[in-house]
Kinemage of the C-alpha trace (Angstrom):
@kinemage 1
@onewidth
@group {chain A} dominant
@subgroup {mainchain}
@vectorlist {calphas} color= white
{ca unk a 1} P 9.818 -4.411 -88.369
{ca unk a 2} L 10.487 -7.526 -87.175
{ca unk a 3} L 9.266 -10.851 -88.411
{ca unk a 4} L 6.088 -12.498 -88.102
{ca unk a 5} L 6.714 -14.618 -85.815
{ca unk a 6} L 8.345 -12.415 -83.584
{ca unk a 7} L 5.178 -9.953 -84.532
{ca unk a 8} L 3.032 -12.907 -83.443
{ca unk a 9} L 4.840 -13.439 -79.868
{ca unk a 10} L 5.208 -9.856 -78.785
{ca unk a 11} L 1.031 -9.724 -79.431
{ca unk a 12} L 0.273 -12.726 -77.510
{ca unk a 13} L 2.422 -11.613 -74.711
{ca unk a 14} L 0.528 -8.184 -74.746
{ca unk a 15} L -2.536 -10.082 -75.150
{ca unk a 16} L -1.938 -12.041 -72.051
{ca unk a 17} L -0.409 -8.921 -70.151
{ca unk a 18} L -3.419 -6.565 -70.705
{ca unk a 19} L -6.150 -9.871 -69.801
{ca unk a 20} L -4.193 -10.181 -66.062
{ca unk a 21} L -4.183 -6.555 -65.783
{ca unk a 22} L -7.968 -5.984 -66.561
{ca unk a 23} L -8.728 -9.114 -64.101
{ca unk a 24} L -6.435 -6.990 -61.349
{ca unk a 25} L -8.641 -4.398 -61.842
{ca unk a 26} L -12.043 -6.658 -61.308
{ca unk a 27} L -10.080 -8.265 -58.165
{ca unk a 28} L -9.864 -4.625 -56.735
{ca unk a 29} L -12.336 -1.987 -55.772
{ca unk a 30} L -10.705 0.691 -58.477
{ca unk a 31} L -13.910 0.453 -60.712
{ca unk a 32} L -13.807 3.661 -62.663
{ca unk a 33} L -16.270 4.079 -65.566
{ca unk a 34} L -16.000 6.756 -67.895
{ca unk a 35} L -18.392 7.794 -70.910
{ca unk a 36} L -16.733 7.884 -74.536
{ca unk a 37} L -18.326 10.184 -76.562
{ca unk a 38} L -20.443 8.189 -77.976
{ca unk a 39} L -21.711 7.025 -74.750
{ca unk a 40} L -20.264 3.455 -74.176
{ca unk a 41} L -18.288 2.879 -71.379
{ca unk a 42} L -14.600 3.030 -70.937
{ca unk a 43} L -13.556 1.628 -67.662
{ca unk a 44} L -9.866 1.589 -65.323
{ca unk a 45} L -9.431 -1.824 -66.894
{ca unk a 46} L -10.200 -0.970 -70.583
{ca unk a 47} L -7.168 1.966 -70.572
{ca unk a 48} L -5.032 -0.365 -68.743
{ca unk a 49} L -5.595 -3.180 -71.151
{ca unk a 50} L -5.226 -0.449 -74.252
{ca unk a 51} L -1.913 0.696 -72.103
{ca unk a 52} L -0.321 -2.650 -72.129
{ca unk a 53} L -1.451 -3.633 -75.637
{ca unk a 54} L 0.396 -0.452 -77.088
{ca unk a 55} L 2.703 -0.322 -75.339
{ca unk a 56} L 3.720 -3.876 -76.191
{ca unk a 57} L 3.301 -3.860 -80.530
{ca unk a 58} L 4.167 -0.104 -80.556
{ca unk a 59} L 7.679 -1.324 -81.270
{ca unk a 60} L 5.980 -2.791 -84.802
């Protein structure tokens, strides 16, 4: 594990990565919305977003 400043920095790049990728998705017309099981939504941009974000601190 790295330190927390390097911790820090890798968030708020995923952070920023996975904000531009869910407005991408608003800019286009790929609106998919999903149920959960609980019945809230889960939309293209929401996995994306999750995608980026784990990728990104899954090295942590």
């Amino acid at each position: 594990m790295g330190n927390r400043s390097d911790w820090l920095l890798t968030a708020i790049k995923s952070a920023f990565a996975a904000g531009k990728a869910i407005l991408d998705v608003y800019e286009s017309t790929e609106m998919e919305v999903e149920k959960k099981a609980d019945d809230s939504p889960l939309t293209l941009a929401d996995r994306h977003a999750h995608e980026i974000i784990m990728k990104g601190i899954g090295n942590f």
